[in-house]
C-alpha positions as CSV (number, residue, x, y, z in Angstrom):
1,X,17.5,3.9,25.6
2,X,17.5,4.1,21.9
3,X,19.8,7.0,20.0
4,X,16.5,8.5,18.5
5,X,18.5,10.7,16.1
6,X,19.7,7.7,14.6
7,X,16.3,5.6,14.4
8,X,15.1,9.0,12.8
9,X,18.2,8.6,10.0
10,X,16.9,5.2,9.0
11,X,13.2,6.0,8.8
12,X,14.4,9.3,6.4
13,X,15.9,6.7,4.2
14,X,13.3,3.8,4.8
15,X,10.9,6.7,3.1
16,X,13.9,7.6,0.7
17,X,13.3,4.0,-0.7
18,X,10.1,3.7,-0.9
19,X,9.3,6.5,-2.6
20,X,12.3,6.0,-5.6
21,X,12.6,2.4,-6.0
22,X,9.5,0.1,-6.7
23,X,10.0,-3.7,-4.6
24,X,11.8,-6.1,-7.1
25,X,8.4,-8.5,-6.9
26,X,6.6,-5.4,-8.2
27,X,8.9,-4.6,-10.8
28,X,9.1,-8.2,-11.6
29,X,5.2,-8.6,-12.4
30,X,5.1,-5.6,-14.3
31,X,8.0,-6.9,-16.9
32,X,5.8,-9.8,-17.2
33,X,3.0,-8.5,-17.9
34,X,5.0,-6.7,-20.5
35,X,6.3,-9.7,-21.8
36,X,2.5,-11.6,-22.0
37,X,1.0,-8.3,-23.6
38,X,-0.3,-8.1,-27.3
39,X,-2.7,-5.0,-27.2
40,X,-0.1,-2.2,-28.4
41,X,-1.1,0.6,-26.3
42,X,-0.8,-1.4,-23.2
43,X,2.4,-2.6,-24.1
44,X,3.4,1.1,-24.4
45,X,1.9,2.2,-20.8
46,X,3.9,-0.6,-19.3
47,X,6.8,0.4,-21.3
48,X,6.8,3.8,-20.0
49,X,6.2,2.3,-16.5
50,X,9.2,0.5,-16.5
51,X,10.9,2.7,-17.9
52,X,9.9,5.3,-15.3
53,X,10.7,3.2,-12.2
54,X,14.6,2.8,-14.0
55,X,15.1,6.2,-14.0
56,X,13.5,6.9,-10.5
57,X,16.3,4.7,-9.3
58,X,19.3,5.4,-11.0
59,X,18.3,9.2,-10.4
60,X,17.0,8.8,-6.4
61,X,14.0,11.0,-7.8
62,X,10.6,10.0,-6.3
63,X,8.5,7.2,-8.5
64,X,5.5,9.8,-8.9
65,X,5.0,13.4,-8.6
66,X,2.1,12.5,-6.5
67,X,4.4,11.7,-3.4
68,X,1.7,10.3,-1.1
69,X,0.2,10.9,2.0
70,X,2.9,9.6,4.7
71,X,1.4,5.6,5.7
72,X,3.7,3.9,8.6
73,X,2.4,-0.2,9.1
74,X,4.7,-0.7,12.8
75,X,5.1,-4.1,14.6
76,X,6.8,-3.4,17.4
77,X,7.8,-6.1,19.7
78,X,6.4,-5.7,23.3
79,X,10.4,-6.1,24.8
80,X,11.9,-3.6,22.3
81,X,13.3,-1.1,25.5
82,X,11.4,2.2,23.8
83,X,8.4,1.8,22.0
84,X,7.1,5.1,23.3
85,X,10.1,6.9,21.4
86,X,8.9,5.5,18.0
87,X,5.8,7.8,17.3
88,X,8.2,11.1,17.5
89,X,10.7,9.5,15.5
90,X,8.6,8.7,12.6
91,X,7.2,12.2,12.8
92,X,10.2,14.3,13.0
93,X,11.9,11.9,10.4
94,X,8.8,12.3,7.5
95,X,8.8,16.4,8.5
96,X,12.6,16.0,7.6
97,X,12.3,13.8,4.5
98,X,9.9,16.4,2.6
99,X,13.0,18.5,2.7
100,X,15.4,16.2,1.6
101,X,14.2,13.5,-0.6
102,X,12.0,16.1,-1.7
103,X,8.7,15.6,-1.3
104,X,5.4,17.7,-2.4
105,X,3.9,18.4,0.6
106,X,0.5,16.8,0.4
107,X,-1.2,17.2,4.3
108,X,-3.8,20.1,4.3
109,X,-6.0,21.1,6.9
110,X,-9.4,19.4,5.9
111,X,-11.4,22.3,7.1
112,X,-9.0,25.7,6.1
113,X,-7.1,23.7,2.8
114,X,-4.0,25.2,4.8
115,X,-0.9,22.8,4.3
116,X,1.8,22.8,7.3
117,X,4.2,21.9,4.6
118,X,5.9,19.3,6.1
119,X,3.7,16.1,5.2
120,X,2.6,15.8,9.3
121,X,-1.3,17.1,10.6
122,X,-3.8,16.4,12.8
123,X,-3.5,12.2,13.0
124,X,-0.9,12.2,10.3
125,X,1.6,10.7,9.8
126,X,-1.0,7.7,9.9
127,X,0.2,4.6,11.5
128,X,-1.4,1.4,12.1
129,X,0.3,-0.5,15.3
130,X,0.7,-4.0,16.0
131,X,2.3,-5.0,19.5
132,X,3.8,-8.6,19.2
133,X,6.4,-10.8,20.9
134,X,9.6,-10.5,20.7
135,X,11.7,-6.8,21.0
136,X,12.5,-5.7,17.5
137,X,10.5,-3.5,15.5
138,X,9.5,-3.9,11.9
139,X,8.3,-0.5,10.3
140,X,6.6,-0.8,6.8
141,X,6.7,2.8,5.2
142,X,3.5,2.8,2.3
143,X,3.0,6.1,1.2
144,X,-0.5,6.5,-0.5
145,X,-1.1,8.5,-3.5
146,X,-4.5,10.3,-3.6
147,X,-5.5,8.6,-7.3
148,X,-6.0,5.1,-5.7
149,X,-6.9,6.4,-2.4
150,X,-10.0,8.1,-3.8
151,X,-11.5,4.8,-5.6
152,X,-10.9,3.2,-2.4
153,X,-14.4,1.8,-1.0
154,X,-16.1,0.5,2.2
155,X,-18.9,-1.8,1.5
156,X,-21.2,-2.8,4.4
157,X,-23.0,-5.5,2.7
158,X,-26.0,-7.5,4.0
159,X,-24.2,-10.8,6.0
160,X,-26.9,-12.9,4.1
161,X,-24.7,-12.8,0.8
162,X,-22.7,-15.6,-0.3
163,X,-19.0,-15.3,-1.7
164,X,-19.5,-15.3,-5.2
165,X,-22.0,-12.3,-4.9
166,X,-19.1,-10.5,-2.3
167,X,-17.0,-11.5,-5.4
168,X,-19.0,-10.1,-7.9
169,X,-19.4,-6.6,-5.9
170,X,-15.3,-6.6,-5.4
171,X,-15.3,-6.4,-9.5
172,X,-18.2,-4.6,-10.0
173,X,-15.9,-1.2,-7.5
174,X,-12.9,-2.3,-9.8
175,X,-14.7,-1.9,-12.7
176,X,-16.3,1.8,-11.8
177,X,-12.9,2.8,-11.0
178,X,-11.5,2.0,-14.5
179,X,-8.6,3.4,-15.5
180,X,-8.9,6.2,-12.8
181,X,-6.4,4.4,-9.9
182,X,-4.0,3.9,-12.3
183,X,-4.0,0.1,-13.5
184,X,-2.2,-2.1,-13.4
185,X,-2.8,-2.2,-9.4
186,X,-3.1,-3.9,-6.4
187,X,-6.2,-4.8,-4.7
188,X,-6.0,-5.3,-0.8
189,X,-9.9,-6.7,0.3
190,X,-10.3,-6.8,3.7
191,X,-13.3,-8.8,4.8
192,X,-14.9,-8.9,8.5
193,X,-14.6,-6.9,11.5
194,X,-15.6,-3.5,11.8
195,X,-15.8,-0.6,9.4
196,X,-13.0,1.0,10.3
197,X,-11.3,-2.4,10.5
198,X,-12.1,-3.7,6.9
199,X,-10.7,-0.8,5.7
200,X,-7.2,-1.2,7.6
201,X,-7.2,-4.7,6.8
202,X,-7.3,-3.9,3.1
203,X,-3.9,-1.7,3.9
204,X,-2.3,-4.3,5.5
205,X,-3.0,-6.9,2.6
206,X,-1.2,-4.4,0.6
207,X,2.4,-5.4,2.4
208,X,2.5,-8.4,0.9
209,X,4.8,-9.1,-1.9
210,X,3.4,-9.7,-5.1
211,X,2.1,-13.6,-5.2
212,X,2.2,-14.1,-2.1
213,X,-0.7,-16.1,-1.3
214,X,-2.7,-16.0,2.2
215,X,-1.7,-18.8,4.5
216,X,-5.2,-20.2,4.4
217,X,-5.7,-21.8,1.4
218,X,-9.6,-20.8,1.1
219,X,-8.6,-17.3,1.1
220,X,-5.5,-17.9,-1.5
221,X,-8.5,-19.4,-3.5
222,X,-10.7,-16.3,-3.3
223,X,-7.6,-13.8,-3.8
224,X,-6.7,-16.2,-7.2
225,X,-10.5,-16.1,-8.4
226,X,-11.2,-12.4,-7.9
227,X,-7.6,-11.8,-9.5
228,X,-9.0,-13.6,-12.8
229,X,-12.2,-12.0,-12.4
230,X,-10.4,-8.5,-12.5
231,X,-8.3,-9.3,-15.4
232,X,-10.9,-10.4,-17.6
233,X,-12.4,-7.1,-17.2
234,X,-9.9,-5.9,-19.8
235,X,-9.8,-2.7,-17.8
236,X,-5.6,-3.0,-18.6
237,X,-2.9,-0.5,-18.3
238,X,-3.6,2.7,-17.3
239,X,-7.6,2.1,-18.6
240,X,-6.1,1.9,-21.7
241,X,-7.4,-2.0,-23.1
242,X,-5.6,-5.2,-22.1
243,X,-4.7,-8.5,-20.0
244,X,-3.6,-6.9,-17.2
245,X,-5.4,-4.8,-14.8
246,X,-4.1,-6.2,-11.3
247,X,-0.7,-7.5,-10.6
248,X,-1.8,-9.2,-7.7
249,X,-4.8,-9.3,-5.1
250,X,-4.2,-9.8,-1.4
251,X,-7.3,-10.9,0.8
252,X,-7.3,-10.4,5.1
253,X,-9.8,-11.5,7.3
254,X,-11.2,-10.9,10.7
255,X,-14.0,-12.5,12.4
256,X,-17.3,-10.6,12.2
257,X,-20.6,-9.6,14.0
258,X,-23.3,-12.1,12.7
259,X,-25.7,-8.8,11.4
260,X,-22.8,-7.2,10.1
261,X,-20.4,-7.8,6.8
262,X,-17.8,-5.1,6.0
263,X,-15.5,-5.2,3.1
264,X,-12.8,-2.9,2.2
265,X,-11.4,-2.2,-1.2
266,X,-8.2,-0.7,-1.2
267,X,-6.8,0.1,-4.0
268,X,-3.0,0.4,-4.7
269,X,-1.6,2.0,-8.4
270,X,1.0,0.4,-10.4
271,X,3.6,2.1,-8.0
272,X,3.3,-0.2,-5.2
273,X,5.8,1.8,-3.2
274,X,6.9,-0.6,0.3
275,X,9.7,-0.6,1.9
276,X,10.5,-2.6,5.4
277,X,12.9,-1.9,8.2
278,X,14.1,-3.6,11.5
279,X,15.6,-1.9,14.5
280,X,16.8,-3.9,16.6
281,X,16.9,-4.2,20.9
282,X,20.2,-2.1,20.6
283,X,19.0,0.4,18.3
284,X,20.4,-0.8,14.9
285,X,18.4,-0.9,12.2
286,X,18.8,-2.0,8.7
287,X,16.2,-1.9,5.8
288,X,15.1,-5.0,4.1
C-alpha cells in the first residue's frame, strides 16, 4: 500500500507548479513571438506576459488571479498496487492547496452560487482517466481558467463536410472569440467520437508541449494549416493586432459514427499552466 499522505504532498506541489511557473516550451514560444513581433502594442502585451510569468516564479505567486477550476489528466498503470487510493488523494490534496498556495476558490454550486471554498463539488475535482500498462502513474495537473473555458465550443457538424470546410469552421469559433480567451493561446481540436468525447479530446491535446506534432503526419498537417490559418487572422496578443494569436495547435482524433461528426474547440490562454508527475509502484513520486 501506498503512504497516501505522502502521494497527497506531491500532488499539493504538482498544483503548486502549475499554477506559478508556465512549462519552459510555453515560455519559450512566447519569447519568440516577442522577438518576430513588429506591431507595438503586441509587443507590449507579450512584454508584460513575460514579464508576469518571471515574477510568478521567482515569487511562488499563482500565474493569474483567475486560479482555475482544478483539471487532473491521470494515466494510471493497471499494476500500480492502489489505483483506488488516487481519487481521495487528489481531492484532499487540491482542498489543501487552496489553503496553501493560495488559491481563489472558484467551485460554486451551479444551482445555489454557494462555493464550498475549497476548489472540490459535485464531480470536481474533474479528472479524465486512462488505465494503461505498466504500474506507475503519470498525473497531468491543468487547471482551467473560466476566460478560455467559456469560448470553448462543441460543434456537431454534418459528416458530409470535407476538411477544409471543418478547417474553416475551427477559425471562423477563433475568430468570434477574439481577444476574449486571452491570445496568444492554445487550441486543442478534438475530432470524432462522441460529444462528450470531442470535447475531452480537445483537453487532452492540450498536454502536449508546444510543437509537438501528432504522430500521424496527416493530422501534424491539419494542426500546421489551421495554425497558419489562425495567425493570419491578426487576432494577436491579447485582441490587441498582430502575428501571433496561437502559440501552437494540437489535433486528437477518434473514430466516429458514419451520421455523426463532433469537433471540440478548446481553448487554452497564454498561461498554459501543465505540470506532470510520476509515482512510482513504491509510492515515490517526482515531478517532471
Amino acid at each position: 500500500m501506498i503512504n497516501k499522505k505522502d502521494i497527497e504532498d506531491g500532488i499539493v506541489e504538482l498544483i503548486r507548479k502549475a499554477e506559478s511557473t508556465i512549462p519552459e516550451d510555453v515560455e519559450e514560444a512566447l519569447k519568440k513571438a516577442y522577438n518576430n513581433e513588429d506591431n507595438k502594442l503586441a509587443r507590449l502585451q507579450l512584454s508584460t506576459i513575460l514579464r508576469n510569468i518571471q515574477e510568478a516564479k521567482h515569487k511562488g505567486y499563482p500565474i493569474c488571479q483567475d486560479t482555475g477550476m482544478q483539471c487532473f489528466i491521470v494515466s494510471a498503470g493497471e499494476g500500480f498496487p492502489d489505483i483506488g487510493a488516487l481519487n481521495s488523494c487528489i481531492k484532499k490534496a487540491v482542498k489543501r492547496a487552496a489553503k496553501i498556495i493560495p488559491l481563489r476558490p472558484n467551485t460554486v454550486n451551479p444551482i445555489t452560487g454557494e462555493t464550498n471554498k475549497d476548489n472540490t463539488g459535485w464531480y470536481t475535482p474533474h479528472i479524465i482517466w486512462d488505465i494503461t500498462e505498466g504500474d506507475d502513474v503519470l498525473i497531468t495537473a491543468q487547471p482551467k481558467g473560466s476566460g478560455s473555458e467559456n469560448m470553448s465550443m462543441l460543434l456537431m457538424l454534418n459528416p458530409s463536410l470535407d476538411l477544409d470546410s471543418v478547417k474553416d469552421l475551427i477559425v471562423n469559433r477563433v475568430k468570434e472569440a477574439d481577444g476574449n480567451p486571452c491570445p496568444p493561446i492554445i487550441l486543442g481540436v478534438g475530432i470524432g467520437g462522441g460529444a462528450d468525447a470531442a470535447l475531452k479530446l480537445g483537453k487532452i491535446a492540450l498536454t502536449r508541449r508546444v510543437g509537438e506534432r501528432n504522430k500521424d503526419p496527416a493530422i501534424a498537417g491539419l494542426e500546421l494549416d489551421i495554425l497558419k490559418q489562425v495567425n493570419d487572422t491578426g487576432i494577436g496578443p491579447m485582441g490587441l493586432g498582430g502575428r501571433t494569436t496561437a502559440l501552437d495547435v494540437h489535433v486528437e482524433v477518434a473514430h466516429r459514427h458514419p451520421a455523426s461528426l463532433p469537433v471540440g474547440v478548446v481553448f487554452q490562454c497564454w498561461a498554459d499552466r501543465r505540470a506532470t508527475m510520476i509515482i512510482h509502484s513504491n509510492g515515490e513520486w517526482g515531478i517532471l
